[in-house]
C-alpha positions in Angstrom: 18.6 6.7 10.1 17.0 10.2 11.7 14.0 11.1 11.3 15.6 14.2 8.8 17.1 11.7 7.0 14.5 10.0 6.1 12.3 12.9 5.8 14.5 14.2 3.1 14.6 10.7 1.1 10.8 10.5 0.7 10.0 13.9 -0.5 13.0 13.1 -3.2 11.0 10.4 -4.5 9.7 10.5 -8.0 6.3 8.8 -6.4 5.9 11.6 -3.9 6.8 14.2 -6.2 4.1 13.3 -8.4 1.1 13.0 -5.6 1.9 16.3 -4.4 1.8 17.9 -7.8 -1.2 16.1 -8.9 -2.7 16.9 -5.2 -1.9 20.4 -6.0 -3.6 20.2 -9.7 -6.8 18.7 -8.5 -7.2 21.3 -5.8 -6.6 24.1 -8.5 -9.2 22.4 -10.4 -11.6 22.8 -7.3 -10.7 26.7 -6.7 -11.7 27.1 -10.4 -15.0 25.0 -10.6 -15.2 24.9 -6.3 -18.4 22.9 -4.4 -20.3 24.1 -2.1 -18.8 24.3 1.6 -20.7 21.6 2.6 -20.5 20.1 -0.3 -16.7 20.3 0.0 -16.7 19.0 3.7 -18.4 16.2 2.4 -16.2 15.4 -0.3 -13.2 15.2 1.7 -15.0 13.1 4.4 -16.2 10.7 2.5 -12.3 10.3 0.8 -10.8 9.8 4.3 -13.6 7.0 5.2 -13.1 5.3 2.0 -9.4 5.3 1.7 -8.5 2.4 4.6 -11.5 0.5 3.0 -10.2 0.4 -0.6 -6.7 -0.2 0.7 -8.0 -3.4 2.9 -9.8 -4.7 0.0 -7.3 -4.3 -2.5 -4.0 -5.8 0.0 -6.2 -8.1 1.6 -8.0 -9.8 -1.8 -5.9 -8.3 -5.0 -2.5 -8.0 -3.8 -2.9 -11.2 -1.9 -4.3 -13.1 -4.3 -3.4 -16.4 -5.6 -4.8 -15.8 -9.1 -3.0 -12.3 -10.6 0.1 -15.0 -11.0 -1.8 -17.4 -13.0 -1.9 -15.3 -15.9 0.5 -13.8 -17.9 -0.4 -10.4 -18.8 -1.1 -9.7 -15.0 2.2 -11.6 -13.5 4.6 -9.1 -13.9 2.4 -6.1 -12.6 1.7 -8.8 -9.2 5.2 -9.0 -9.1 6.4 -5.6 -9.1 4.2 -4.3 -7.2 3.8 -7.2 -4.2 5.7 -9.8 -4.7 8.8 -8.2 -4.6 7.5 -6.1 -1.8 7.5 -9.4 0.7 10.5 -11.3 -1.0 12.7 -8.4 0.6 10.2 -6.0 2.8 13.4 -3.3 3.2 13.8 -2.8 -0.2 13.6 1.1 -0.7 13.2 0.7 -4.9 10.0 -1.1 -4.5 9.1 0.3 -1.5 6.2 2.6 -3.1 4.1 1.4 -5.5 4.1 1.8 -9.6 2.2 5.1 -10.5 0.8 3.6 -13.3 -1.0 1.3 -10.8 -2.4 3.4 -7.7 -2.7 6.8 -9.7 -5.9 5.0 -11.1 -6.4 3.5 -7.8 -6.7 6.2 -5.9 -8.7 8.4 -8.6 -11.5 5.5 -9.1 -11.4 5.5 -5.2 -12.7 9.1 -4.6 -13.6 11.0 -8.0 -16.6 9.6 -8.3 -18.3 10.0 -4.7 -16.6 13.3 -5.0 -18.7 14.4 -8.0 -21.8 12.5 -6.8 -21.7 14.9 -3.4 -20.0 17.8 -5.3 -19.7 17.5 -9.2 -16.5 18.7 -10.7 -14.9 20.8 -7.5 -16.5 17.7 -5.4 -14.4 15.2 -7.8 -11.5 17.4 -7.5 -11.0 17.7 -3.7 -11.7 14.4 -3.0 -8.9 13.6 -5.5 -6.7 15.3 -4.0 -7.9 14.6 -0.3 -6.8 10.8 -1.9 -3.6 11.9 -3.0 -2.5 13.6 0.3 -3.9 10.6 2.2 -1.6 8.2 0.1 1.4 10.5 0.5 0.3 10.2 4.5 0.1 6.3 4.3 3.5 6.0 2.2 5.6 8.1 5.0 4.3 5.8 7.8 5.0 2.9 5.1 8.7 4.5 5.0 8.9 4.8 8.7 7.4 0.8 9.2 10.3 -0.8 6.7 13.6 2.1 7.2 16.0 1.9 9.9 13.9 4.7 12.2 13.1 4.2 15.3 10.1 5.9 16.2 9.6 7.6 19.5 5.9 8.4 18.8 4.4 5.1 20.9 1.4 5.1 17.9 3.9 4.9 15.1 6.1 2.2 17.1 2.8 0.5 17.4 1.5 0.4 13.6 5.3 -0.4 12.3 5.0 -3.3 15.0 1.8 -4.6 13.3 3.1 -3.8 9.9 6.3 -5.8 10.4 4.3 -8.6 12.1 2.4 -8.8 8.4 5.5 -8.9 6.8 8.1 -11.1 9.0 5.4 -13.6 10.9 1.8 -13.6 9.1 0.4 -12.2 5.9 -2.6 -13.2 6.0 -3.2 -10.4 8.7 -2.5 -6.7 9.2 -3.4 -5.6 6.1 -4.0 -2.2 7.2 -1.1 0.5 6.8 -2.1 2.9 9.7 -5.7 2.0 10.1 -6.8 -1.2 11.8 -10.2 -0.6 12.0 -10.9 -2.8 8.8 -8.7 -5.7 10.0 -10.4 -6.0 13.5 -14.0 -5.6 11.7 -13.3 -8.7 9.6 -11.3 -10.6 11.9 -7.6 -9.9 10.5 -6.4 -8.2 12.9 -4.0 -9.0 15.5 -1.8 -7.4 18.2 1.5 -9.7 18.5 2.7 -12.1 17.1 2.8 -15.0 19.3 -1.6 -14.6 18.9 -0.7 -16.5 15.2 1.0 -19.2 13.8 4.4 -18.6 11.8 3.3 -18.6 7.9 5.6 -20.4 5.7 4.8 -18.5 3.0 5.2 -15.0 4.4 7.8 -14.2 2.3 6.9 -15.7 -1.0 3.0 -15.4 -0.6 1.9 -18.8 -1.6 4.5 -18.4 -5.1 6.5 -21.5 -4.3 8.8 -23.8 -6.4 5.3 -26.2 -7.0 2.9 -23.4 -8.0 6.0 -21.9 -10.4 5.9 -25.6 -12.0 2.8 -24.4 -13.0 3.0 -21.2 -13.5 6.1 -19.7 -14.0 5.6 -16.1 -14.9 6.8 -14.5 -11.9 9.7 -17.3 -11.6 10.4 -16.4 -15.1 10.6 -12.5 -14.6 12.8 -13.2 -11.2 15.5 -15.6 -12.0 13.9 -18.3 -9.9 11.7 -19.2 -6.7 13.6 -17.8 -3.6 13.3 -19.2 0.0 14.0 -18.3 3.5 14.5 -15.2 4.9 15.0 -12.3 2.0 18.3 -11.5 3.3 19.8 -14.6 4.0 18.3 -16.8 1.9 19.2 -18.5 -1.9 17.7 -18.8 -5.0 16.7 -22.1 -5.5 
């Protein structure tokens, strides 16, 4: 895959589509009821420091949780939008995540602060400064799991880490293009030799024991799978 190639396949997803036309809404909502410039400078600065944050926290203790798959209401959203993610990494269907899931995400994660700083055209920038950082993190996501090969040494190194969180250990990594986070609390780490092989780096702790228990996801995915997503069978 070139880098046109792939290029052209993200802005043709739905996903994408929608971010830029809400990025575009929200910052037509700030030209009508805009901030002050500082205000304005603020708001966006604040939504570029928070982003990696509310990513880390959410990969690192809501994605890879071992209690959305306990109940039933909240297995199938754990599924779709994780899960299924790390059972087969390469996947380009699940690749992004469910609007109905990070659209509120990203909104709770900058609105606010944006209308504390700025009120309405505060909220509204950093909105959108969220939804253009998303579309930033999901290209990079595109260019960690596609067949590219990057010749930018920085994105051959984050899709290196990225791939290490996905192939070797999940319980580092968590970042998408920002490490800071990881090295702050101790996840982060350069190759993979520096970690043990996780067993469960695939399945996420979901294994034929746990489904025994509680088989929601097992339900919803015609079984417990093992082994590597594209060799492996369902049990």
């Amino acid at each position: 895959m070139t880098l046109k190639e792939l290029t052209v396949a993200y802005f043709q997803y739905p996903a994408i589509i929608a971010y830029l036309t809400l990025a575009v809404v929200s910052a037509g909502v700030y030209v009508w009821r805009p901030a002050a410039p500082v205000q304005t400078l603020a708001s966006i600065a604040i939504a570029l420091l928070v982003y990696p944050l509310a990513w880390y926290v959410l990969h690192r203790w809501v994605l890879h949780s071992q209690w959305m798959w306990k109940v039933k209401w909240l297995a199938p959203t754990w599924k779709r939008i994780h899960y299924d993610h790390h059972q087969d990494p390469n996947h380009l269907e699940i690749l992004f995540g469910a609007l109905h899931t990070t659209l509120p995400t990203i909104v709770i994660a900058t609105a606010p602060l944006g209308y504390l700083i700025g009120g309405v055209g505060g909220a509204a920038i950093a909105t959108s400064t969220g939804l253009l950082t998303t579309c930033f993190y999901e290209f990079c996501h595109c260019i960690q799991h596609l067949g590219y090969k990057p010749k930018s040494k920085w994105l051959a190194t984050i899709k290196q880490r990225h791939m290490a969180h996905h192939f070797h250990n999940e319980n580092g990594n968590f970042g998408i293009t920002n490490y800071f986070w990881d090295r702050l609390f101790g996840t982060f780490y350069e190759r993979a030799g520096e970690r043990k092989k996780s067993p469960t780096v695939f399945n996420l702790g979901y294994t034929q024991e746990v489904a025994e228990k509680y088989p929601y996801v097992a339900e919803l995915s015609g079984g417990v799978a093992s082994g590597h997503p594209r060799r492996r069978k369902q049990d």
